[in-house]
C-alpha positions as CSV (number, residue, x, y, z in Angstrom):
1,X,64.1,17.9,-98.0
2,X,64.6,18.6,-102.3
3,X,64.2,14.9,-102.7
4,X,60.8,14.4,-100.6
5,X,59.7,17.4,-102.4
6,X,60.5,16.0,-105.8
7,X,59.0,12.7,-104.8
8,X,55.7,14.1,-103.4
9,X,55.5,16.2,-106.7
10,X,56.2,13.1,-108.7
11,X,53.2,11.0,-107.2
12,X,50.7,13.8,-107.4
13,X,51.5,14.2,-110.9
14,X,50.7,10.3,-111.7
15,X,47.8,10.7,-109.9
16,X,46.4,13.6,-111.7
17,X,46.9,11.7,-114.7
18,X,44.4,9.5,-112.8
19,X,42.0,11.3,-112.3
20,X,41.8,12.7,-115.8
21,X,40.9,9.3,-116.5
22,X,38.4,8.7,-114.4
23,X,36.5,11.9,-114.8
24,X,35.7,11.0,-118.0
25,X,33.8,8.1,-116.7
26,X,32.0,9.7,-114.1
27,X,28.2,10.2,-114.2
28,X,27.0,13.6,-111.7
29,X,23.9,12.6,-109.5
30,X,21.1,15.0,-109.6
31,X,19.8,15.3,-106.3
32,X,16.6,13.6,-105.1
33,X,15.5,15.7,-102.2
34,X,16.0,19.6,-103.7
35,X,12.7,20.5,-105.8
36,X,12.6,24.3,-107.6
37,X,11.8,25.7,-104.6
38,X,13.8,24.3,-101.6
39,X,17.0,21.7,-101.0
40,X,17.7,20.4,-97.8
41,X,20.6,21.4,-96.0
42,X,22.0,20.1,-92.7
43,X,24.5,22.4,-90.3
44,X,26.7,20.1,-87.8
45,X,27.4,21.2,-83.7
46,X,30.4,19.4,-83.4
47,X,32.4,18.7,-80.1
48,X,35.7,17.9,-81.2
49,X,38.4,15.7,-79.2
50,X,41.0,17.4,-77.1
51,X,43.2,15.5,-76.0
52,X,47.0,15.7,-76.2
53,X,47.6,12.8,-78.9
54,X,47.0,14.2,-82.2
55,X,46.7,11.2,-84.2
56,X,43.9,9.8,-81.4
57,X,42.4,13.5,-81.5
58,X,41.8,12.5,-85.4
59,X,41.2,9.1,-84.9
60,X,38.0,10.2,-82.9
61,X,36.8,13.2,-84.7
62,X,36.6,11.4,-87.8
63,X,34.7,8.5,-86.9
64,X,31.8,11.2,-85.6
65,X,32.1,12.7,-89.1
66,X,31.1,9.7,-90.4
67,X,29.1,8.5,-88.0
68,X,27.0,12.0,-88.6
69,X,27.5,11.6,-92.2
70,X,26.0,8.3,-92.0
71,X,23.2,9.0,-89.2
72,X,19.4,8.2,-90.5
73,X,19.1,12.2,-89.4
74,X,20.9,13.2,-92.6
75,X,19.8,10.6,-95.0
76,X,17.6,13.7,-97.2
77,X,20.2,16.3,-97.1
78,X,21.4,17.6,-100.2
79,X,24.4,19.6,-98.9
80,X,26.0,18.8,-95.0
81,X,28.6,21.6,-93.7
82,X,30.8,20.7,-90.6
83,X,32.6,23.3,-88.5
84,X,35.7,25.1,-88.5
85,X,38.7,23.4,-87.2
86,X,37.1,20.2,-85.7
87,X,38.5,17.6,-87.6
88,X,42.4,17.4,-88.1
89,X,45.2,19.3,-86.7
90,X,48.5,20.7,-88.2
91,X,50.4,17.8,-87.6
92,X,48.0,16.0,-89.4
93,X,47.5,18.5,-92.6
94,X,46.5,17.7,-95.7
95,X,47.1,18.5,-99.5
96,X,44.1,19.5,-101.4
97,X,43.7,19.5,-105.2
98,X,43.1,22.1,-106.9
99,X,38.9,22.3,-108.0
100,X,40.1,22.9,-111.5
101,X,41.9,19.7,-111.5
102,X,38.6,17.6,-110.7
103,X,40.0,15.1,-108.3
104,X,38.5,12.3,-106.8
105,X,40.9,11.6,-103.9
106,X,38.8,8.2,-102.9
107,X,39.5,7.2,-106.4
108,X,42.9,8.1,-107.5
109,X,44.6,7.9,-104.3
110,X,42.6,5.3,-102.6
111,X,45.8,4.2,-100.0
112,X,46.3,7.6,-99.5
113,X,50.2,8.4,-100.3
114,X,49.6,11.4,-100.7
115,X,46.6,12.7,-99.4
116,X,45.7,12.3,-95.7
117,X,43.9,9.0,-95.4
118,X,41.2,11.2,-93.6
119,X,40.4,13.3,-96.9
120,X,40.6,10.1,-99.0
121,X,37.4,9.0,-96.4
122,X,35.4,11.8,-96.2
123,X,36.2,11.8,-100.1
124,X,34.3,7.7,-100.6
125,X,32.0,9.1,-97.6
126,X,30.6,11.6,-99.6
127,X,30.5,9.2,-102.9
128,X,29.0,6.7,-100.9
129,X,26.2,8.5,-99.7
130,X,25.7,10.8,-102.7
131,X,26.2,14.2,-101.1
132,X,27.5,17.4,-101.1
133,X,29.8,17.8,-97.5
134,X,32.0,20.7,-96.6
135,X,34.7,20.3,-93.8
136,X,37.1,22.6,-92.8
137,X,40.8,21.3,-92.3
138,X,44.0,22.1,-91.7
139,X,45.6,22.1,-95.2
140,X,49.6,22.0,-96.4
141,X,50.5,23.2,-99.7
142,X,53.9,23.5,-101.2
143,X,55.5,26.5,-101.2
144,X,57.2,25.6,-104.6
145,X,53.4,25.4,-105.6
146,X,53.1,29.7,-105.7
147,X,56.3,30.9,-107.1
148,X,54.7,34.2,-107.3
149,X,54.4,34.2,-103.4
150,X,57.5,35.8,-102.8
151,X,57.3,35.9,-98.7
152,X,59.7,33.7,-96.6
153,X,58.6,30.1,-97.0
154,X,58.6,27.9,-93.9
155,X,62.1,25.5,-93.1
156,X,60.1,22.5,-94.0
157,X,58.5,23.8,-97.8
158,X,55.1,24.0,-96.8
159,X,52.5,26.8,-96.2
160,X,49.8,25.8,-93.8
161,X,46.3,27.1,-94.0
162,X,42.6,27.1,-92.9
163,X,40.7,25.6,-95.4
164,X,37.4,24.7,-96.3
165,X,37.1,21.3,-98.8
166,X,34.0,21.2,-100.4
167,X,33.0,17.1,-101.9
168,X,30.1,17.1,-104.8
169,X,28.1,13.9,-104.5
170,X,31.2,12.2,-106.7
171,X,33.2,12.9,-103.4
172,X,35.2,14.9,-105.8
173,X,36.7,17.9,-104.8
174,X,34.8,21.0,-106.5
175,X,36.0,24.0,-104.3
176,X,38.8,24.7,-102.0
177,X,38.4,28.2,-99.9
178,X,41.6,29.4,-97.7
179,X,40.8,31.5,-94.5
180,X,41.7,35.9,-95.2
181,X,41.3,36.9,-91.8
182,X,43.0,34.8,-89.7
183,X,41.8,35.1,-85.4
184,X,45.7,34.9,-83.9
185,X,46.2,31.6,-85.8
186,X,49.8,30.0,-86.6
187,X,48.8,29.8,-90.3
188,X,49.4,31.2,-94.1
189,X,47.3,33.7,-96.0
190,X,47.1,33.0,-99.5
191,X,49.3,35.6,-101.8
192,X,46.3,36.2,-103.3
193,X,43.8,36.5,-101.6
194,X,40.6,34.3,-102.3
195,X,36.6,35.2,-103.2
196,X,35.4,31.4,-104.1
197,X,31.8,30.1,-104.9
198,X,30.5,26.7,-106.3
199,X,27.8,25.3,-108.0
200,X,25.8,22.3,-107.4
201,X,23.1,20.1,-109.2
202,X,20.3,21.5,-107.7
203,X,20.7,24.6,-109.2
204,X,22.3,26.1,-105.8
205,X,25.4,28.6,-106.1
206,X,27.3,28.9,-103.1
207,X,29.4,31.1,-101.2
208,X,32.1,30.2,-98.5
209,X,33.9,31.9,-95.9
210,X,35.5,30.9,-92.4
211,X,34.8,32.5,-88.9
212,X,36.2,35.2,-88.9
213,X,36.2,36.6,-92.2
214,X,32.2,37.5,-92.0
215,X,33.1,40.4,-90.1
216,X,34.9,41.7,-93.7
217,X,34.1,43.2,-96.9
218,X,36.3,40.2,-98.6
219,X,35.1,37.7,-99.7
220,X,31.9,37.6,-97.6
221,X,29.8,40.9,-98.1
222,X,31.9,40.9,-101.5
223,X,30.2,37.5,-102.8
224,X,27.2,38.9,-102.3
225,X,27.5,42.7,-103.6
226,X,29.5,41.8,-107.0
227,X,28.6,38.3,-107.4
228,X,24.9,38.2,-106.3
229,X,25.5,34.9,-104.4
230,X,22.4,34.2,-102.4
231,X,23.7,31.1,-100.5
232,X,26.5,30.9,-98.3
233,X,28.3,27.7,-96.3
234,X,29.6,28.8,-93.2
235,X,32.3,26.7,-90.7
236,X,33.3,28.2,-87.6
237,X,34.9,28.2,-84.4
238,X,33.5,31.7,-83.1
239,X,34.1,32.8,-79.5
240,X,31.6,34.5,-78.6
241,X,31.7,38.5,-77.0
242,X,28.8,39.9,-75.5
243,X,26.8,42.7,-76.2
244,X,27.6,42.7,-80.0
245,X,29.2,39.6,-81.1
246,X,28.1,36.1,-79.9
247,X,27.6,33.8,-82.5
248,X,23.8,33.3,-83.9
249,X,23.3,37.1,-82.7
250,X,25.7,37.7,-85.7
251,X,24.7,34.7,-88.2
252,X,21.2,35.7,-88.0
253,X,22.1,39.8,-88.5
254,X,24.2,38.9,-91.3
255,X,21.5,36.7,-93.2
256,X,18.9,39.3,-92.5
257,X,20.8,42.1,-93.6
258,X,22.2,40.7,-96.9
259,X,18.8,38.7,-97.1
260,X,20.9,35.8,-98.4
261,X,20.7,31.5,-96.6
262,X,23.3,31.2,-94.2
263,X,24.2,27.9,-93.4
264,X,26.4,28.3,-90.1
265,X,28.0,25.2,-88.4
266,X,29.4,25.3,-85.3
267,X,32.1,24.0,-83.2
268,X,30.9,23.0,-79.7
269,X,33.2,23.7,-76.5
270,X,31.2,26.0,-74.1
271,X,34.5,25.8,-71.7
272,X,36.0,28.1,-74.6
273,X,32.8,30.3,-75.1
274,X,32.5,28.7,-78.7
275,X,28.8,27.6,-79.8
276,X,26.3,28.5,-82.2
277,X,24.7,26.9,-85.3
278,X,21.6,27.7,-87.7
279,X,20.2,27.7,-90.9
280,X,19.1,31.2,-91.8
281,X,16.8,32.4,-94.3
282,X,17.4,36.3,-94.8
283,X,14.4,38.3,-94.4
284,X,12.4,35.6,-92.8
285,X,14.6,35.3,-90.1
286,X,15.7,31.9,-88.7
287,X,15.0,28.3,-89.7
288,X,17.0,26.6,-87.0
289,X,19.9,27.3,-84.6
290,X,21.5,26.4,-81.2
291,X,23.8,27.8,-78.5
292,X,24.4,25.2,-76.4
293,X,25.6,26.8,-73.1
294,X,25.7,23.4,-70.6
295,X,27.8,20.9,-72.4
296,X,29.2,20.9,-76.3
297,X,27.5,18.2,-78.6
298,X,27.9,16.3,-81.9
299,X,25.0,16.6,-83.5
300,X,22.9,17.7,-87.3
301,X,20.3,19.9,-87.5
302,X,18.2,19.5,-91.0
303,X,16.1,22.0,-92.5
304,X,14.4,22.6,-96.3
305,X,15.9,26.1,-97.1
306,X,13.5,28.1,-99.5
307,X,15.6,28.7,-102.7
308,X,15.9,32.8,-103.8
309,X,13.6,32.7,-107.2
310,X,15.0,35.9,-108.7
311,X,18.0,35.8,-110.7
312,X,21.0,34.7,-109.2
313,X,24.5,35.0,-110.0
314,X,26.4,32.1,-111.7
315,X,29.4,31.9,-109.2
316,X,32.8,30.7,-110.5
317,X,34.7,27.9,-108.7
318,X,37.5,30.4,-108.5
319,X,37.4,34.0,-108.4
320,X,40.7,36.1,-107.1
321,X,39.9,39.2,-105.4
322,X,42.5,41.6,-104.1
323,X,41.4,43.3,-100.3
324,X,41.9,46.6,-99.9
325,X,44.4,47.3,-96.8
326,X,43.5,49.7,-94.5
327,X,46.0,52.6,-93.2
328,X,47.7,52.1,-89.4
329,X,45.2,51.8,-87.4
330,X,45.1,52.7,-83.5
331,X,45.0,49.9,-81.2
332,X,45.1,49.9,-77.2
333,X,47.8,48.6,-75.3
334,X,47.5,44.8,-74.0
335,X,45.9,45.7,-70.5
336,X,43.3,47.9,-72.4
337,X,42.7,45.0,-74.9
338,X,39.5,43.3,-74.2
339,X,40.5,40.6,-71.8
340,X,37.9,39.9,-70.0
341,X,35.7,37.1,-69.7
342,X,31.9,36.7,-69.1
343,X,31.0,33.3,-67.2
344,X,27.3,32.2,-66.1
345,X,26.5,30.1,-63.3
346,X,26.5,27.2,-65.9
347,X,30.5,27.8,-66.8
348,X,29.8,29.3,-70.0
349,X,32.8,31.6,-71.1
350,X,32.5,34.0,-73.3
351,X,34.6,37.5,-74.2
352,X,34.0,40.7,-73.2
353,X,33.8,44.2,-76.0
354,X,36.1,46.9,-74.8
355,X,32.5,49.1,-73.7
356,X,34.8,51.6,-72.0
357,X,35.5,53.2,-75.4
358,X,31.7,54.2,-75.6
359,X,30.1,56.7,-74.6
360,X,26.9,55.5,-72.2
361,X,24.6,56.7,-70.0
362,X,22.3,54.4,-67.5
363,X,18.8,54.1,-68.3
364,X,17.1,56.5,-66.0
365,X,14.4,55.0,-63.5
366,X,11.8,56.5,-64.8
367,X,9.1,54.5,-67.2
368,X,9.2,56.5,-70.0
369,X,12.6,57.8,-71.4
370,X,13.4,59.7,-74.4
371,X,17.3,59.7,-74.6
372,X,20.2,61.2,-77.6
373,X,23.6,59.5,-77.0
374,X,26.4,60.7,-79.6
375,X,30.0,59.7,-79.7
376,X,32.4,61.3,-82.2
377,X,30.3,62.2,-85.3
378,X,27.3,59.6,-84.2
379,X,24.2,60.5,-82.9
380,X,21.5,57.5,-81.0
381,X,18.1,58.4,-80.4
382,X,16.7,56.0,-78.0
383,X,13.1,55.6,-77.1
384,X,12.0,53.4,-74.4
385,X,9.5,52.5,-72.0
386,X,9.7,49.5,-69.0
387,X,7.9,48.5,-65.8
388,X,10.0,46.9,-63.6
389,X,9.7,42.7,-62.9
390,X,9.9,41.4,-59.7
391,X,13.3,39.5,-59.6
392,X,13.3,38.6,-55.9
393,X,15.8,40.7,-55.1
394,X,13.9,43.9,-54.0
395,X,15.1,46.9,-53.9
396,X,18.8,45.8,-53.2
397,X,18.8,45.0,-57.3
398,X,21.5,47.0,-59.0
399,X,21.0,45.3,-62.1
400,X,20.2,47.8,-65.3
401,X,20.8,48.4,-68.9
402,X,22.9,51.3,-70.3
403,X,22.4,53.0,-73.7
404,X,25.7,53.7,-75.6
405,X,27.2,54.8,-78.9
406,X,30.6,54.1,-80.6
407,X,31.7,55.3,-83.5
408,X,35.5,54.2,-84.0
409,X,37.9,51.2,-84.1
410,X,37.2,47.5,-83.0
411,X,40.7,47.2,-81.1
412,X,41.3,43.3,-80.2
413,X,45.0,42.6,-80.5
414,X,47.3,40.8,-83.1
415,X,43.9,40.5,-85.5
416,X,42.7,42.4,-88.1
417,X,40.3,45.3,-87.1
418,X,37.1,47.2,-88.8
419,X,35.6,50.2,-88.0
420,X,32.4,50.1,-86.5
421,X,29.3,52.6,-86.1
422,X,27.0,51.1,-82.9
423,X,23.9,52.1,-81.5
424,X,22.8,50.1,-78.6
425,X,21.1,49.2,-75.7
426,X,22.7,46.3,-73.1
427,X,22.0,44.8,-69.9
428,X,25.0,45.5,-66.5
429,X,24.6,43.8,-63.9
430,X,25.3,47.0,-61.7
431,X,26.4,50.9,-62.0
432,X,29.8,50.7,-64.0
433,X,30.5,50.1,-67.2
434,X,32.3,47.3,-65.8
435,X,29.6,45.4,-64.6
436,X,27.9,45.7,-68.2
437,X,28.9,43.0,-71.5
438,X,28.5,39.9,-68.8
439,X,26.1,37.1,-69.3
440,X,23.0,37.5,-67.2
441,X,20.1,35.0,-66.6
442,X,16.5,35.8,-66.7
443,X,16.1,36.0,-63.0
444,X,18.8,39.0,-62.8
445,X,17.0,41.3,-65.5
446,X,14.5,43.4,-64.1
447,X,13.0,45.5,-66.9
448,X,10.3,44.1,-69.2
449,X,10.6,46.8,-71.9
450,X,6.9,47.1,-74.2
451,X,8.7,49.9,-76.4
452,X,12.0,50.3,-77.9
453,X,13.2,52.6,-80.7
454,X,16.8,53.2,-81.9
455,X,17.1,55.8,-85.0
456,X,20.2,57.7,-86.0
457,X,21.5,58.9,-89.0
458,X,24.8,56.4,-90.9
459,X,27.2,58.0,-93.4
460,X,27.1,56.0,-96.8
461,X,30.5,54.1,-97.7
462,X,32.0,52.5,-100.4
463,X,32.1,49.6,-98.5
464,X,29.8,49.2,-95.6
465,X,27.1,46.8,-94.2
466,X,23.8,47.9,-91.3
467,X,22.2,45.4,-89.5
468,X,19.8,44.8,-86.7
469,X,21.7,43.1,-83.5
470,X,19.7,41.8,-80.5
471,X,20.4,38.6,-78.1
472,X,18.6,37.5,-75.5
473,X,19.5,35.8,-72.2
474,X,19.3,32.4,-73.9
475,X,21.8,33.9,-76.6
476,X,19.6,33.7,-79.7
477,X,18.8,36.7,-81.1
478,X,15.0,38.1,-81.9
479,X,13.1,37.1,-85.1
480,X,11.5,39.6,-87.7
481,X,8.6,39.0,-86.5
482,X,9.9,40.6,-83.1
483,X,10.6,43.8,-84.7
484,X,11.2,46.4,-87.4
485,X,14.0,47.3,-89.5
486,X,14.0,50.6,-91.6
487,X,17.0,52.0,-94.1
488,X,15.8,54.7,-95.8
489,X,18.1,57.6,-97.9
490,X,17.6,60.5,-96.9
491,X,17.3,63.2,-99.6
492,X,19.5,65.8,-100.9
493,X,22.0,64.0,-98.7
494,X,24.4,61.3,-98.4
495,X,23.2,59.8,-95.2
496,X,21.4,57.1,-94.3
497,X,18.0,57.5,-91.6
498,X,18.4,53.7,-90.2
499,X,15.2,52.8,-87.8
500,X,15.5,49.5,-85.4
501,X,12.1,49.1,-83.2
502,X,10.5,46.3,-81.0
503,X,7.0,45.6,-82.5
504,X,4.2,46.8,-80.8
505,X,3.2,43.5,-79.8
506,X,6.1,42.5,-78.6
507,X,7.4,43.3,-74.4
508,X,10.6,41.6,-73.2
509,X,12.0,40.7,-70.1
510,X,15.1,39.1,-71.0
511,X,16.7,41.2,-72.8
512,X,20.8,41.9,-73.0
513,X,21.3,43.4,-76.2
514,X,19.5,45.9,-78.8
515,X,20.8,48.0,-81.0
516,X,22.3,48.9,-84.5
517,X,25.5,47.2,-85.9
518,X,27.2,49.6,-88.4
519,X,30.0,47.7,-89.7
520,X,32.2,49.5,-91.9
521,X,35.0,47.7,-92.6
522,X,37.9,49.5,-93.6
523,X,36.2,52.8,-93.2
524,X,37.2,53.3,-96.9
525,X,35.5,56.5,-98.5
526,X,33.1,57.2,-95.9
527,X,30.7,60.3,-96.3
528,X,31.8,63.5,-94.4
529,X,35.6,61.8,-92.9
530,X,37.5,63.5,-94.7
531,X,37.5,67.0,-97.0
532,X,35.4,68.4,-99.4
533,X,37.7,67.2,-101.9
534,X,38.0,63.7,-100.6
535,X,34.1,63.0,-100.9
536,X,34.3,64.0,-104.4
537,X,37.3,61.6,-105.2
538,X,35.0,59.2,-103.7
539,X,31.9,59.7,-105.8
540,X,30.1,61.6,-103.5
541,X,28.8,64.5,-105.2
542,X,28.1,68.4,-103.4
543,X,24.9,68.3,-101.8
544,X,23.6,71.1,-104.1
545,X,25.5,70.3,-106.7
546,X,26.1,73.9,-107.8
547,X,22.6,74.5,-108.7
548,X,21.0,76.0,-105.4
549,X,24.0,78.9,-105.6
550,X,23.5,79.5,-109.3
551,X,20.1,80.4,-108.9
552,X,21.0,82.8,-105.5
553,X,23.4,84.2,-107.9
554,X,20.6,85.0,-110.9
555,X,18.1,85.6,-108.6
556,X,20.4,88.4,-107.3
557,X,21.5,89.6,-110.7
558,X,18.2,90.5,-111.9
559,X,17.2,92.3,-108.9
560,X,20.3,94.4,-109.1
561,X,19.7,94.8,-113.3
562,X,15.6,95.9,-112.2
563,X,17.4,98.5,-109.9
564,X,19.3,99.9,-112.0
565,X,16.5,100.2,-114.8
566,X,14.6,102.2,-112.2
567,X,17.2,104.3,-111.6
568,X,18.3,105.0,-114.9
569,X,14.3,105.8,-116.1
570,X,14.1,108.3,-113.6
571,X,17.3,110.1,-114.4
C-alpha cells in the first residue's frame, strides 16, 4: 500500500507541474449568452442506472451526461448543474484537484492515470462546449493529504466523500465542495468543515451545497448571511417527506426566504420518493421546476435567471468555516423514528414526518373557524374558511385537514437533527393522526378553502431562518402571487410577529400543506430558552433596559420628597 501511495503522489506531482504550464497559455471565454441582467442556467432531472455492475452503472450514466451536455436543449446555457449522486459510485471514486491548483484534468492527464477517465471527459466536455458544468461525485482523497485530520484513516489510505466538481468553460476545475451533513451515507466529513463559493465570467458568484445540508446554518444560510452570495448551485438526491419536506416545497421556500436564485437539480427515481428540480428566483417565486411522480427522467430544463443588481458579495473559491455543534440532543427510539412511507396510486414513495410529536386538532366542520394551537412555548393562530367539494364519495368521506404546531426536535435517526418551530395546516385522509402526512390526489380532498391565515409570534435567534411552506397535491408548492408573507419585529421585544395568508383572490381545492417553517438549526441563543442571564450573554438586551424602573423609582421619590415638604410646612 506505501508504494501505490508514493507512486500516485509521484504522478500527480508531474502533472501539477503540467498544468502550471498550461495555465499560462490559457485564454478564459467570456460567455455569449449572459447580458448585465440575466445568464442562462440549465438544472438536470436525471434517472441514473441501477443496476448491480458498477462499471456498466458508469458506463451509462456518463454517456447521458454527455449526451445532455451535448443536446441542442443546452446549447445557450452559461452554467449546467447535474444532481447529487447520479454519476459514479465508490468503487469508481475519483481524485479532484485542488481549485487553487488550477487544473485542467482533460489537459494534463488526458489518459487518465490518475484521475477517473470519467472526470478527465466531463473535464474536455465542458472545454469543448465552452461551459460552466457542476456534477456531483463520489470523490477519494488521500488521507496522507490532511495530516491535520487526526481521526482513524480508512485500511486502504483514502477518505471518501460527496463532492460537488465545478468545470469553468476551460473544463478546468475552479471549485471543489465536500458534503457537511451527510443523510446515513458511508462517507468522510472534511476535518474542516467547508463554506465554498466561485466566480464566473459573467459576473455570477456562486454558492454550493449538497442535499442535505440546506436544512443547516453551514454553509448554506451561512453563504448567504456573512458572504452575501445571491446565487446558489444546488445537486441533490432528496427524499421527499410529506407535510413539510418534499423537495421543490423546500427549494422554492428556501429561495423565497433568502430571496437568493436557486438552481436545484434533481435525481429522478420516484420508486425511492426522490424527484424535484427548478430554477428559483427569490422573491418572484419560481422560474421552472418538476416533480415527476410516474416515471424518473433524464432531462434539462433552461431558464434566463434575472441577475440581483445590488451589491453582491465577491465569494472566495475557498472559505473554511467551523459549525457550531449542538449539545445531545433527544431522539426517539427506532420504532418511533419516522418509518413510514406515503405511496399514491401511481407508486410514488415518499417519507412520512413523525406528526405524532405535534400537537393538532381536526378542522371543525363548520365554514368558518377561528382556531389557537400552541405546543411548548408556540402559539398558531389559524384562520380559515371552506365550502365543501363534491368528491363523489358522499357523506362516507373521512377525508380532512388538521391544524398543528411543534415546537421541538426533528428526530430522524443516525442523521444530524435541527430544531424546528412549525405552524401548519395538512390534509389526512381520515380521523387519526395516522391517516395525515400521506399523499392524496385531488379527487380525495374535499375542502376548497377561499381564506387562510397563520400568524404566531417566533423568538429571534442567533442563527435562524422563517419561511412560507405550502405543497399541493401535484407536489409543487404555491407562487407569491398565491399569497402573502409578513415578518415584522415587534417592538420593545425580541419576537418576531410572522403572518402567512392565501390571497384574497386565491380558493384551493388541492391543498395538503400550509403553514410556517421555523427552522432553527441548532437552537443556538434563542430568545426566552434559557435565563435571564443567558439572553444577555447572547446579546439580547432587558426588554426595558433599566429605564422604565428608573423612572417608577423617581417618579416615586418625588412624591415621597413633596409629602414630606407638606408635612414638614405644617409643623
Amino acid at each position: 500500500m506505501a508504494e501505490r501511495v508514493t507512486s500516485v503522489s509521484g504522478l500527480w506531482q508531474l502533472l501539477l507541474l503540467l498544468a502550471v504550464g498550461i495555465r499560462l497559455s490559457q485564454q478564459a471565454s467570456i460567455g455569449e449568452s449572459a447580458s448585465d441582467s440575466f445568464y442562462t442556467a440549465g438544472v438536470v432531472e436525471f434517472r441514473q442506472a441501477n443496476g448491480y455492475d458498477a462499471n456498466a452503472n458508469l458506463a451509462d450514466n456518463l454517456a447521458g451526461y454527455l449526451e445532455l451536455i451535448n443536446s441542442p436543449n443546452a446549447s445557450s446555457v452559461d452554467i449546467m448543474v447535474f444532481p447529487e449522486m447520479t454519476l459514479n459510485g465508490l468503487s469508481t471514486a475519483s481524485f479532484v484537484p485542488s481549485p487553487d491548483e488550477e487544473v485542467t484534468p482533460c489537459l494534463v492527464d488526458p489518459s487518465a492515470n490518475y484521475f477517473e477517465p470519467f472526470l478527465v471527459e466531463l473535464s474536455c466536455a465542458a472545454r469543448s462546449v465552452k461551459r460552466y458544468i457542476v456534477i456531483n461525485i463520489n470523490e477519494k482523497q488521500l488521507c496522507s493529504d490532511t495530516p491535520e485530520d487526526t481521526r482513524p484513516c480508512a485500511s486502504n489510505g483514502l477518505n471518501t466523500f460527496n463532492t460537488n466538481v465545478v468545470f469553468d468553460r476551460n473544463g478546468t476545475v475552479v471549485s471543489r465542495y465536500r458534503k457537511v451533513h451527510l443523510y446515513g451515507e458511508p462517507r468522510n466529513s472534511t476535518f474542516v468543515p467547508e463554506s465554498v463559493s466561485f466566480e464566473t465570467d459573467f459576473n455570477v458568484t456562486f454558492g454550493h451545497f449538497i442535499c442535505f445540508d440546506i436544512l443547516f446554518y453551514a454553509p448554506a444560510h451561512e453563504l448567504r448571511l456573512k458572504q452575501g452570495v445571491r446565487n446558489f448551485v444546488f445537486p441533490t438526491m432528496w427524499f421527499s417527506q410529506l407535510p413539510f419536506l418534499t423537495a421543490v416545497q423546500v427549494q422554492m421556500g428556501w429561495s423565497y426566504a433568502n430571496d437568493v436564485n436557486l438552481l436545484a437539480a434533481g435525481a429522478s427515481h420516484t420508486e425511492y420518493g426522490s424527484t424535484g428540480t427548478g430554477i428559483f428566483n427569490g422573491r418572484q417565486g419560481t422560474i421552472t421546476s418538476v416533480m415527476k411522480l410516474d416515471e424518473g427522467e433524464r432531462r434539462i430544463y433552461v431558464a434566463q435567471v434575472p441577475k440581483f443588481q445590488s451589491s453582491e458579495v465577491k465569494g472566495r473559491r475557498h472559505v473554511l468555516s467551523q459549525i457550531h455543534m449542538a449539545g445531545q440532543k433527544q431522539r426517539l427510539s427506532q420504532s418511533q423514528e419516522q418509518s413510514s412511507l406515503a405511496r399514491s396510486r401511481s407508486g410514488f414513495v415518499m417519507k412520512r414526518d413523525t406528526l405524532e410529536l405535534y400537537e393538532s386538532v381536526l378542522l371543525p366542520q363548520e365554514s368558518n373557524v377561528t382556531k389557537d394551537v400552541c405546543h411548548e412555548k408556540l402559539c398558531c393562530h389559524f384562520e380559515l374558511e371552506w365550502s365543501p367539494v363534491d368528491t363523489g364519495a358522499g357523506n362516507e368521506s373521512t377525508f380532512g385537514y388538521r391544524l398543528a404546531a411543534y415546537d421541538g426536535w426533528r428526530n430522524e435517526q443516525d442523521v444530524d437533527n435541527n430544531y424546528v418551530r412549525n405552524c401548519g395546516i395538512f390534509a389526512c385522509s381520515g380521523p387519526n393522526i395516522k391517516d395525515c402526512g400521506l399523499l392524496l390526489k385531488a379527487n380525495d380532498l374535499n375542502h376548497n378553502f377561499s381564506r387562510l391565515l397563520i400568524e404566531a409570534k417566533y423568538p429571534k435567534s442567533q442563527e435562524f431562518l422563517l419561511m412560507p411552506n405550502s405543497v399541493r397535491d401535484n407536489l409543487l408548492p404555491l407562487e407569491p402571487s398565491q399569497f402573502e408573507w409578513s415578518v415584522q419585529e415587534e417592538e420593545k421585544s425580541h419576537l418576531l410577529s410572522v403572518r402567512f395568508a392565501l390571497v384574497k383572490t386565491e380558493a384551493l381545492s388541492n391543498l395538503l400543506t400550509f403553514g410556517i417553517y421555523g427552522n432553527y438549526y441548532d437552537d443556538i441563543c434563542t430568545y426566552g430558552t434559557g435565563t435571564p442571564e443567558k439572553d444577555i450573554q447572547c446579546g439580547f438586551k432587558p426588554i426595558n433596559d433599566g429605564a422604565a424602573e428608573l423612572r417608577f423609582f423617581a417618579s416615586w421619590l418625588h412624591l415621597l420628597l413633596a409629602v414630606a415638604l407638606i408635612v414638614h410646612l405644617r409643623n
